[in-house]
RONU-319816 format. One line per field, with one value per residue (C-alpha): residue number from 1; x, y, z; residue in one letter. Coordinates in Angstrom, 3 decimals. Layout:
seq <- NUM,...
u <- X,...
v <- Y,...
w <- Z,...
type <- a,...
! end
This chain:
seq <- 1,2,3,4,5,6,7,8,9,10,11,12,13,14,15,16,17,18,19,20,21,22,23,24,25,26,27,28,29,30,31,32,33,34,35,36,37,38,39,40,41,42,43,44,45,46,47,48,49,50,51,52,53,54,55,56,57,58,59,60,61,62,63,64,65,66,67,68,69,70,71,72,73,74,75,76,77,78,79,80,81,82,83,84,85,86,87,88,89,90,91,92,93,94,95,96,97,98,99,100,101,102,103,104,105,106,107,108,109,110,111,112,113,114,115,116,117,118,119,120,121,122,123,124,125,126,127,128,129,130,131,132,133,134,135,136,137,138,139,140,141,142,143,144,145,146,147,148,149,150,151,152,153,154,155,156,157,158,159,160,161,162,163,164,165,166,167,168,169,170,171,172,173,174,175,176,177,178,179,180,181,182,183,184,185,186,187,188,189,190,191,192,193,194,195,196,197,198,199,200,201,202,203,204,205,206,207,208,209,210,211,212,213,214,215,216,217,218,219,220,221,222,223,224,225,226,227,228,229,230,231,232,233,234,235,236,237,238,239,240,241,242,243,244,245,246,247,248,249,250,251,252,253,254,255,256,257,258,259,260,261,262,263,264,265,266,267,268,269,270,271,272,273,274,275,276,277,278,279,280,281,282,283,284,285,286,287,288,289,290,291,292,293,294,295,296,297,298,299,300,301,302,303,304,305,306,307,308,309,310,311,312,313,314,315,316,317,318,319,320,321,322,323,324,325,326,327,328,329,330,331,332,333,334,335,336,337,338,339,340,341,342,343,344,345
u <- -26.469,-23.541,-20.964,-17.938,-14.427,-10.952,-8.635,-6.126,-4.205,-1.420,0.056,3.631,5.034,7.748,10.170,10.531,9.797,11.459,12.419,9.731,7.181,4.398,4.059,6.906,7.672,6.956,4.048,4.186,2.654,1.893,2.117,3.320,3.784,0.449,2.419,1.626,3.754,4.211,3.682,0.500,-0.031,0.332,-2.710,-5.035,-3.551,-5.787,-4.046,-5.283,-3.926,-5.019,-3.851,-5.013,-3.421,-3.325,-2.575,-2.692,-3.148,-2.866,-4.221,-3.296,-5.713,-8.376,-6.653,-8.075,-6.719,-7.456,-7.251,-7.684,-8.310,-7.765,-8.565,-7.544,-7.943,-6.979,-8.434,-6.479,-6.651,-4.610,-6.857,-6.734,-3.207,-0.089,0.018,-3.707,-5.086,-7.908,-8.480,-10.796,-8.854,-10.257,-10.070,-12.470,-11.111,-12.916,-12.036,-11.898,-11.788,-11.315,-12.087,-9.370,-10.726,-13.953,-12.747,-16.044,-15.505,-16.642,-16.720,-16.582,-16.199,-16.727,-14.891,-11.778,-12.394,-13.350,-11.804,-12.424,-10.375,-7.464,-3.968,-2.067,1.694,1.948,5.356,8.385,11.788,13.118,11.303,14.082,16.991,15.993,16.333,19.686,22.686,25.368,28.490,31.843,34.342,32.733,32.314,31.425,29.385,27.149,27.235,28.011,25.441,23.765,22.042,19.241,19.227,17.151,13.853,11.298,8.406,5.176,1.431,-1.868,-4.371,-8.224,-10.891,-13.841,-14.087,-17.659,-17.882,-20.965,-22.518,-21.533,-18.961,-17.264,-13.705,-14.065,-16.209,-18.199,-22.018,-24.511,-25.796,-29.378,-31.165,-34.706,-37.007,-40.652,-39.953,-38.556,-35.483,-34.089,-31.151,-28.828,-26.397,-23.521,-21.153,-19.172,-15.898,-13.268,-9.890,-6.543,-3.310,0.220,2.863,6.966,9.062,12.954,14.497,18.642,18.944,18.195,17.039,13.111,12.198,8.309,6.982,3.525,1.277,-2.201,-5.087,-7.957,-11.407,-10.138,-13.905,-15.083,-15.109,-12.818,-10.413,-6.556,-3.464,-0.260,2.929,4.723,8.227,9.481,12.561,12.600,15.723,15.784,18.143,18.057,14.927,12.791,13.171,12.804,12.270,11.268,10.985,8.739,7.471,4.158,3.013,-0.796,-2.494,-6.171,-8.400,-9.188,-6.037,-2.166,0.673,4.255,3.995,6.638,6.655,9.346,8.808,10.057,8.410,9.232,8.066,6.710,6.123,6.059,2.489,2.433,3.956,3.741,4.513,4.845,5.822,5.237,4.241,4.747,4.741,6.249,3.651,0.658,-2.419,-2.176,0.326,0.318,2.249,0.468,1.622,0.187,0.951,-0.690,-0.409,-0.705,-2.146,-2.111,-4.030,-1.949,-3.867,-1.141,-0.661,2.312,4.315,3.368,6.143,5.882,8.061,8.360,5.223,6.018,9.302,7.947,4.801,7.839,9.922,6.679,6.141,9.694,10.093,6.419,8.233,11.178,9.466,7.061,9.966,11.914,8.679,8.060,11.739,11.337,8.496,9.781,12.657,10.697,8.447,11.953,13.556,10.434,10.437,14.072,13.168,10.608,12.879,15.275,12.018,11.395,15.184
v <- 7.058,7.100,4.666,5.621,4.083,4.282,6.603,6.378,6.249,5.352,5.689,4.955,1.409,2.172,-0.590,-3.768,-5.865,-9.110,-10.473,-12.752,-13.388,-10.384,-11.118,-9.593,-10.185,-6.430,-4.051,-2.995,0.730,2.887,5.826,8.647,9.172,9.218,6.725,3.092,0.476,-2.656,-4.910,-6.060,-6.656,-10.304,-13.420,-12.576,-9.890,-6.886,-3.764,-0.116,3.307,6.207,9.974,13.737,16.851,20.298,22.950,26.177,27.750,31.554,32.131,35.711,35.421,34.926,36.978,34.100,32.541,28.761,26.769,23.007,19.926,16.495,13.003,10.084,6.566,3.249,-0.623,-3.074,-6.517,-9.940,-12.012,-14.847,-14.944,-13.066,-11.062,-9.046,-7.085,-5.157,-1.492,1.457,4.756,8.310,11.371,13.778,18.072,20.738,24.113,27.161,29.715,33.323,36.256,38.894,41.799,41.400,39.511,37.471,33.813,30.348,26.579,23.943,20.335,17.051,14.012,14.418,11.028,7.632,5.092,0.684,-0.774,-3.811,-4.273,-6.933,-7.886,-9.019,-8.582,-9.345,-9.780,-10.068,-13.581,-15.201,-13.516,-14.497,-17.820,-17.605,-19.257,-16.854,-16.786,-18.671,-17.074,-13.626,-10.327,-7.896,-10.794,-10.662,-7.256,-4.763,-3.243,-5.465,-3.808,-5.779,-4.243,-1.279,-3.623,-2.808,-4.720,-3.301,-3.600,-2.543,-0.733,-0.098,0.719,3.572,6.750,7.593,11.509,13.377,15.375,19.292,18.698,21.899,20.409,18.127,20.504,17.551,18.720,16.438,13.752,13.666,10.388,10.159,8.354,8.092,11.144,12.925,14.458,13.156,13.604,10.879,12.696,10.522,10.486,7.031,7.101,4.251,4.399,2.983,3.157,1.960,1.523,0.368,-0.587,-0.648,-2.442,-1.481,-2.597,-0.058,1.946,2.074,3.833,3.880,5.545,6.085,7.190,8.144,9.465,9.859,10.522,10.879,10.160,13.248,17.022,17.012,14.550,14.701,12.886,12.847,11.291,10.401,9.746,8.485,7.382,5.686,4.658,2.053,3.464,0.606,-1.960,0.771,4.035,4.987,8.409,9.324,12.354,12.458,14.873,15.007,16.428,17.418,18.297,19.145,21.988,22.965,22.707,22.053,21.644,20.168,18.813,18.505,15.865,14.630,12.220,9.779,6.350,4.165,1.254,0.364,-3.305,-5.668,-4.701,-0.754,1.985,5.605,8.650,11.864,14.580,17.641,19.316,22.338,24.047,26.889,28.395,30.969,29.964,28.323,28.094,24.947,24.119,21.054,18.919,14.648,12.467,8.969,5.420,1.325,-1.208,-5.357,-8.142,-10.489,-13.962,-15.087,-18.880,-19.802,-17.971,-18.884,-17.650,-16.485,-18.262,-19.646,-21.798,-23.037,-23.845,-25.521,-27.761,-29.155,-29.780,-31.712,-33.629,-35.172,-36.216,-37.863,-39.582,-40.275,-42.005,-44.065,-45.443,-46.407,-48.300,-49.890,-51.205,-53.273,-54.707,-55.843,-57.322,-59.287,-60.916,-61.918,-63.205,-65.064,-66.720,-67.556,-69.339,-71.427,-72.163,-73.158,-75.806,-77.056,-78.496
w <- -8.978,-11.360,-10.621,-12.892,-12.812,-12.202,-9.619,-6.989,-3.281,-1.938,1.035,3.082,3.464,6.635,6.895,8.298,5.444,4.429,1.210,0.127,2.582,2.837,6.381,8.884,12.610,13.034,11.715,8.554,8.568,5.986,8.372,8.415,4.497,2.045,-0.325,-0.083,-0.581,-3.013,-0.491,1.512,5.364,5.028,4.981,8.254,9.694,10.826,11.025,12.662,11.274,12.655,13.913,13.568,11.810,12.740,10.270,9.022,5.025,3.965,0.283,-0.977,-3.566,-1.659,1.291,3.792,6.692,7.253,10.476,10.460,12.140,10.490,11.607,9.109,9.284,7.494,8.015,5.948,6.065,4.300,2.537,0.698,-0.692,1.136,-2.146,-1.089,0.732,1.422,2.984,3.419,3.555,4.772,6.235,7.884,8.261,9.973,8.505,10.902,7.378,8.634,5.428,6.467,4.926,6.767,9.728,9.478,10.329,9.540,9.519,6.647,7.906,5.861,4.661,2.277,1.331,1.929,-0.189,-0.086,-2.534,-3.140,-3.603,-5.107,-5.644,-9.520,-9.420,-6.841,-7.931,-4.575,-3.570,-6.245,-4.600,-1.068,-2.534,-4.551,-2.906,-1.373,-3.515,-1.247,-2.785,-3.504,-0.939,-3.233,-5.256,-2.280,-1.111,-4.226,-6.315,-9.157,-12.052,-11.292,-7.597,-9.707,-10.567,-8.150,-6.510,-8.133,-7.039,-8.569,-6.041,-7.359,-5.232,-5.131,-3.905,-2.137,-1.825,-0.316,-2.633,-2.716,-0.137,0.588,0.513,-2.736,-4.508,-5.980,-6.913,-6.625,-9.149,-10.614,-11.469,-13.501,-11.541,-12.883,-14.917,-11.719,-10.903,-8.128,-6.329,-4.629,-2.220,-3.238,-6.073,-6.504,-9.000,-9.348,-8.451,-9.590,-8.808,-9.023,-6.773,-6.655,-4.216,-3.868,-0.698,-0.567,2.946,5.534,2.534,0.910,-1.818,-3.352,-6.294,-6.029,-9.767,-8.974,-10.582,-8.284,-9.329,-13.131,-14.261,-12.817,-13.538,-10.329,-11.079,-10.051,-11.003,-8.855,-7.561,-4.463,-3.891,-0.502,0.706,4.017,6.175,8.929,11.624,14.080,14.738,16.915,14.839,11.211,8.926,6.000,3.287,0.976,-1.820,-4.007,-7.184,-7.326,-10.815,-11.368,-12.657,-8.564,-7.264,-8.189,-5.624,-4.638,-0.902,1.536,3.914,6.651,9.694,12.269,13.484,17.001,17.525,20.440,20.185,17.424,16.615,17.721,16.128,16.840,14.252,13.900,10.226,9.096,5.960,4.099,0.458,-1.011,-2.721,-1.444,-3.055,-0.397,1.860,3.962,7.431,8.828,11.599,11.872,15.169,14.922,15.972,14.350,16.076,13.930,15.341,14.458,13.345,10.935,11.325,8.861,6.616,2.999,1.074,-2.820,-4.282,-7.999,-8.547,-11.405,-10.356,-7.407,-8.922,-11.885,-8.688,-6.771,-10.082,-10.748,-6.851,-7.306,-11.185,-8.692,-6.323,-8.934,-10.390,-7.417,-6.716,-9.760,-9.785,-6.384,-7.660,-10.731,-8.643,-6.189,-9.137,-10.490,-8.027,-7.354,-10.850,-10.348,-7.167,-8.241,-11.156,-8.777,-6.942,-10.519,-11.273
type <- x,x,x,x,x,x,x,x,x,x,x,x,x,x,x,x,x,x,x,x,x,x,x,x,x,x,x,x,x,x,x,x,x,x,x,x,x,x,x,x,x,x,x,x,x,x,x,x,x,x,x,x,x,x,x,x,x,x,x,x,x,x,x,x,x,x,x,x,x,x,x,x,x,x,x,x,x,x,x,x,x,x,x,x,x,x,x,x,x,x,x,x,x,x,x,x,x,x,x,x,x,x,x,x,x,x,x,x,x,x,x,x,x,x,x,x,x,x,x,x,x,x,x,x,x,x,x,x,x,x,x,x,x,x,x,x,x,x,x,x,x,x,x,x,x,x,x,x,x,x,x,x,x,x,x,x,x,x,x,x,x,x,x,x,x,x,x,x,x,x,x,x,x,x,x,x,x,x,x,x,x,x,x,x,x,x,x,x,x,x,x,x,x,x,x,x,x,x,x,x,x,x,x,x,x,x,x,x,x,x,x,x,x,x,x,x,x,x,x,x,x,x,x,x,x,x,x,x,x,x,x,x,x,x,x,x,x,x,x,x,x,x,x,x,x,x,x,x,x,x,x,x,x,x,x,x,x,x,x,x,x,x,x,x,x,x,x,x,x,x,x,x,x,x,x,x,x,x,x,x,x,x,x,x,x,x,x,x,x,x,x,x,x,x,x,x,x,x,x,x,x,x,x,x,x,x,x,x,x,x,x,x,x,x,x,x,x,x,x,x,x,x,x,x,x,x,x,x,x,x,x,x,x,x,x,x,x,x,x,x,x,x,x,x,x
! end
């Protein structure tokens, strides 16, 4: 089996985030989007994305009519540090594929993809704002637009992609290993993935910028990128647009997507978007509905702050505190000598 390297995914981080800690009171979905954001989950949390898609494509090219059913899925999980976390991301589609001229119909299902990968936080600029003191004297200090308002978060996803071999809706043939002189072949075709992702946070306002290229090692690989903007409307319901720019030898597109989120609870979420394009080789209208479910195991909140800053900090109490220490017990020993001084005359 070849096992080849580097690609991509991301997907929707919707709100509900605070400034330097990865873990929040509230879920932190990336439904309904297909962009992921900067940050992760948070340390032991388990978190359940799921929901199905119904759709419909016309290709005048092809002069076919396409019906279909999708089911997608995401497991991610905090590990570690409150900077990673894990996930397997996938989707499966049955295609109802209807040949106009001959009004002859049939099926193709199979899995889009199936994706386990990581994702960690290298970079947060926000974790030193949380902790800069509030200017006294200053409104717009506080509350006016910095420059430095512009610098995103930014994480690195990589993972692998594990596609079934001449899969009708990846168009991935299948791979051929020598084996005592023999042909053989494996069913499976594993390629790398990579990926990087920003986040903005301007209040009730997030913005993500997602660069992928997924499967790039291939014959079939794609690059892309998602923009979403997400506003916070209250502390139950959010939306979001997004659009996405596909580019590969099989299939190049600008998607369309718009949705809503409520939350339920602190750890459930429901969704619901649509998408469309405005081309017709294909044309795609596509409605999702799903839900999030976190089991939430989080114990304290480790927050990311300045390491460095902290361990010098740690060190010159600790110098502090030696001192103080080693100047009562110089004082006793002397005003011990002075009292026996004092016995002698």
């Amino acid at each position: 089996m070849k096992i080849k390297q580097t690609g991509i995914f991301f997907l929707l981080l919707f709100s509900y985030l605070s400034l330097f800690a990865q873990y929040t009171e509230t879920i932190n979905s990336n439904r309904p989007g297909f962009s992921q954001g900067a940050f992760s989950v948070g340390k032991q949390i388990l978190q359940f994305e799921a929901g199905f898609g119904l759709g419909k494509e016309e290709h005048s090219l092809l002069n076919t009519e396409t019906s279909a059913f999708i089911i997608d899925y995401e497991i991610r999980y905090g590990v570690w540090k409150e900077e990673l976390e894990i996930s397997l991301i996938g989707a499966y589609q049955s295609n109802s594929k209807t040949l106009l001229e001959s009004q002859s119909t049939y099926t193709e299902r199979n899995f889009n993809s199936n994706t386990l990968g990581a994702k960690y936080l290298f970079f947060d600029p926000y974790r030193k704002k949380a902790l800069e003191k509030p200017n006294l004297y200053s409104w717009k200090a506080n509350n006016g637009f910095h420059w430095k308002d512009l610098i995103p978060a930014m994480s690195i996803y990589a993972g692998a992609n594990f596609d079934q071999a001449d899969n009708p809706l990846t168009h991935i043939p299948d791979t051929q290993l020598t084996l005592f002189n023999e042909e053989v072949e494996t069913g499976m075709e594993i390629s790398p993935t990579v990926a990087i992702a920003t986040q903005n946070n301007w209040g009730s306002w997030v913005f993500i910028i997602n660069l992928i290229g997924e499967r790039f090692t291939l014959d079939e690989k794609s690059y892309s990128y998602i923009l979403t903007l997400t506003h916070t409307f209250n502390a139950k319901l959010a939306a979001f647009i997004e659009n996405q720019g596909i580019k590969s030898d099989f299939y190049a597109d600008q998607l369309f997507r718009g949705g809503a989120t409520y939350l339920v609870n602190k750890n459930f979420q429901i969704d619901a978007s649509i998408l469309l394009n405005f081309k017709d080789t294909p044309s795609r209208l596509y409605g999702r509905f799903g839900v999030s479910y976190r089991f939430d195991m989080h114990k304290k909140d480790e927050y990311i702050e300045d390491k460095g800053k902290a361990g010098r900090e740690k060190k010159k109490k600790k110098k502090k505190s030696t001192k103080k220490k080693t100047k009562k017990k110089k004082s006793k020993r002397k005003n011990n000598l002075d009292t026996e001084a004092d016995g002698l005359n």
